[in-house]
C-alpha positions, 0 to 999 in steps of 0.5 A, a space after each residue: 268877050 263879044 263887044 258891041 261896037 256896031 250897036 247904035 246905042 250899045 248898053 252892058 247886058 244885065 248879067 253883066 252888071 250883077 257880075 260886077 257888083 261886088 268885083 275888085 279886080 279883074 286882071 291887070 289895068 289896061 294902059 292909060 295915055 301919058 297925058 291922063 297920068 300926068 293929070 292923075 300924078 298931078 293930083 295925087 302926089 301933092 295929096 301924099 305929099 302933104 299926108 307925109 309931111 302931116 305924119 311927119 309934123 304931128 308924129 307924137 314920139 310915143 303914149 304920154 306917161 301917166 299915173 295908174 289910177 287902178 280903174 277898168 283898163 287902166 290896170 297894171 295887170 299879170 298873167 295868171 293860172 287856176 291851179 286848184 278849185 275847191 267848193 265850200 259853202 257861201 255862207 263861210 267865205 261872204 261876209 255878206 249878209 242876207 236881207 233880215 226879211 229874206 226879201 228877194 224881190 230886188 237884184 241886190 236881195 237875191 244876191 244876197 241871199 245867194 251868197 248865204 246860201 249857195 255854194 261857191 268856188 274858193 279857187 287858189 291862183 298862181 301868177 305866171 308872169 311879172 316880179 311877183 311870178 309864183 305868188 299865189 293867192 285865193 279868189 272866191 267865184 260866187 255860184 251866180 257870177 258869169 264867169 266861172 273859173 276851172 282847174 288849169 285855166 289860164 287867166 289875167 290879174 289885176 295887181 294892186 300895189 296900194 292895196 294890203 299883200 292878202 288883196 294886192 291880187 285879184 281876177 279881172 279876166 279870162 286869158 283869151 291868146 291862145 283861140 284868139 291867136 289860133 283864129 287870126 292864123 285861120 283868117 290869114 291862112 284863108 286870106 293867102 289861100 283865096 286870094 295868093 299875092 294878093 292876099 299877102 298883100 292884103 295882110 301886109 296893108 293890113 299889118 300897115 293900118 293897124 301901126 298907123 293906128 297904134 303908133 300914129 292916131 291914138 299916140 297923137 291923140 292922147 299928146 293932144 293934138 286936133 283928134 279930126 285933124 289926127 284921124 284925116 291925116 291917119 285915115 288918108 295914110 291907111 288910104 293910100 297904103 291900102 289901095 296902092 299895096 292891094 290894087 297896085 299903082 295904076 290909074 284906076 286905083 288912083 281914081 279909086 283914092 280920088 273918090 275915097 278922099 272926097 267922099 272922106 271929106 263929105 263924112 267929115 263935113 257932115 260929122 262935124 256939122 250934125 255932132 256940134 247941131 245935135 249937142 254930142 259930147 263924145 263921153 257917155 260911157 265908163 271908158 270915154 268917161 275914164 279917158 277924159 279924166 286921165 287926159 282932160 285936154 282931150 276934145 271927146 267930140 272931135 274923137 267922136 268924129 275922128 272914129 266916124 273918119 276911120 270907121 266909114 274908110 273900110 267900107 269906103 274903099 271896097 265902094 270906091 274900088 268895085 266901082 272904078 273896076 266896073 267902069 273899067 271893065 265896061 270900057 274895056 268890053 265896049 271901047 264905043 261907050 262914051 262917058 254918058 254910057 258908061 255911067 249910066 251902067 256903073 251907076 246900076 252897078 253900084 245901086 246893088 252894091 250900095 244897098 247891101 253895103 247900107 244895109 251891112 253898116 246899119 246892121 254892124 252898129 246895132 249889132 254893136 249897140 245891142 245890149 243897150 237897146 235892149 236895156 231901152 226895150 226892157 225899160 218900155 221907153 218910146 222910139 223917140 225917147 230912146 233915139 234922143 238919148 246921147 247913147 243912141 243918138 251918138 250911134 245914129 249920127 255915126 250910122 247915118 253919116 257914114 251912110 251918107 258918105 258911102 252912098 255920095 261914093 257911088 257916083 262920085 267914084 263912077 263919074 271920075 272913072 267914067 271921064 278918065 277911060 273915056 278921055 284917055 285915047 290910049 287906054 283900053 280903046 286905043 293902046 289895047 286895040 293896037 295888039 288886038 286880033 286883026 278881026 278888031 283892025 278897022 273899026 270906026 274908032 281906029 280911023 277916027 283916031 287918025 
């Protein structure tokens, strides 16, 4: 690639800057002087310093035990299997009557008289697995219900041990292992195929994220400690095994964690400060509602903040790298560029990324919150009413905050890489130029470095 050294005021061409806007890794780092990884080690390795001794100090040692209550998820639960499915007529299997006017007008009278007058589905199931495996037992599906069941069909119990044998068992659910499992094996083959070691590694930081989540922040939580406290010190451990593994140990993945971690404390000034101002409590649902009742000491605000944490580092780090690599890339193509430079066109890189990486968020979470937005719609309620509802507003803050925090990792991340290549005399202008072809040897920046 040409480089224009000899241009008074050299600029990256445009074609350059969209090539780069959604680019992690361009081959390996050049080397940067021993003087800026000092400075870099200096700062990082206290950070992992203090991240290990905080997994160390508030590992929880497991999920604190607690008495089943039999509610939504907190079931004890079997695999089960469909072996036979026979048709009867609703009327003999509901003991559910009809509204005497044959009103239908409400949800709750045609329901009723469905169940009179439909045909319904007496399926006889069998448990697979646990103490009581080869037990039967009937489940009848009314014609109306959404989930209907199917000879042969693999399916989740929900096991009642206080209730009478004839209704200790019952369906909850559909099993769902086999596509799932089938699906992430595509994903993983497709990830090793594109993307090789990295995508190995990819999977390994992945593998690495989900233990830290399962083993760490969720245990902790649940044992009471400080759900912010939990999920920074979480959330940074991901950081670092996500970066470093993915990106490799070099200056520039450092640079990326430096941008990540100030932009993670942004996020978390911002949540703390607009969750306590807007009056969020964190329990608007059946299941926080059901967390705070099995674990009352539980702060479901600071759980609210502690998912934002977590929620805004996946998009975070593909910011903060994409933009580190671009800098160093542009440094790399023009040695001459100063700092200045440099920024001025990592910053135009990263708007086109930013925009679409916003836009990606604010998508996800309405996506997400769809139904409840259409219960707003059916309910003809105004805008201002549906966003001042804890629900929405819940969604908003979490939307809007992490925005925020990705939007501050653009020149954040920019202006730290920036001075780190343009500091350094040995990087990418200096220690790379010194085996470069002799058509590069006795340029101005060789003889000023004398």
């Amino acid at each position: 690639m040409t480089s224009p050294q000899n241009d008074p005021a050299p600029q990256p061409p445009q074609g350059h800057t969209h090539t780069h806007a959604h680019t992690h890794s361009h081959g390996p780092a050049a080397p940067v002087s021993r003087h800026l990884r000092k400075v870099i080690a200096a700062v990082l390795i206290p950070f992992a310093t203090a991240v290990v001794v905080g997994l160390i100090a508030f590992w929880p040692g497991g999920v604190p035990d607690h008495e089943r209550t039999g509610v939504g998820f907190d079931r004890q639960t079997q695999d089960g299997k469909v072996v036979q499915v026979v048709k009867v007529d609703c009327a003999d299997v509901n003991a559910a009557q009809a509204p005497p006017t044959g009103d239908t007008s409400t949800p709750s009278g045609r329901e009723a008289v469905n169940e009179q007058e439909g045909e319904c589905a007496k399926a006889t199931v069998e448990v697979t697995s646990g103490d009581d495996k080869g037990r039967r037992f009937v489940e009848v599906v009314q014609p109306d219900a959404p989930r209907q069941l199917k000879e042969g069909q693999g399916v989740v119990v929900a096991y009642a041990p206080d209730a009478p044998r004839d209704l200790q068992y019952s369906v909850t659910d559909v099993n769902r292992k086999v596509p799932m499992a089938l699906l992430a094996g595509i994903f993983a083959l497709a990830v090793v195929l594109v993307g090789r070691m990295r995508g190995v590694m990819a999977l390994v930081a992945l593998a690495v994220s989900f233990a830290v989540l399962t083993l760490f922040i969720l245990p902790a939580i649940l044992q009471g400690s400080n759900p912010l406290v939990v999920a920074v010190i979480g959330a940074s451990a991901i950081m670092l095994a996500a970066l470093y593994m993915c990106h490799g140990v070099t200056a520039r993945t450092s640079v990326a964690v430096i941008g990540t971690l100030i932009s993670l404390l942004l996020i978390g000034l911002l949540g703390s400060l607009f969750i306590g101002w807007a009056s969020l409590s964190g329990n608007t649902d059946d299941n926080t509602g059901l967390i705070k009742g099995l674990y009352p000491d539980i702060d479901m605000s600071g759980l609210l903040l502690a998912g934002i944490i977590i929620g805004s580092l996946g998009v975070l780090d593909d910011v903060t790298v994409t933009q580190t690599s671009a800098v160093w890339e542009l440094h790399q193509a023009d040695p001459e560029m100063g700092w200045k430079g440099l920024y001025r066109a990592g910053i135009r890189i990263g708007r086109d990324h930013i925009a679409s990486v916003v836009n990606t968020l604010v998508l996800a979470y309405a996506g997400a919150a769809l139904p409840l937005l259409l219960l707003f719609s059916i309910a003809q309620s105004s805008v201002g009413t549906v966003a001042n509802s804890e629900l929405v507003a819940e969604e908003i803050v979490r939307t809007l905050v992490g925005s925020v925090g990705l939007v501050a990792s653009v020149p954040v991340t920019t202006v730290l890489a920036a001075l780190v290549v343009s500091a350094d005399r040995t990087g990418p202008g200096g220690a790379q130029a010194a085996t470069a072809a002799p058509a590069r040897t006795g340029r101005g920046r060789r003889r000023k470095k004398g």
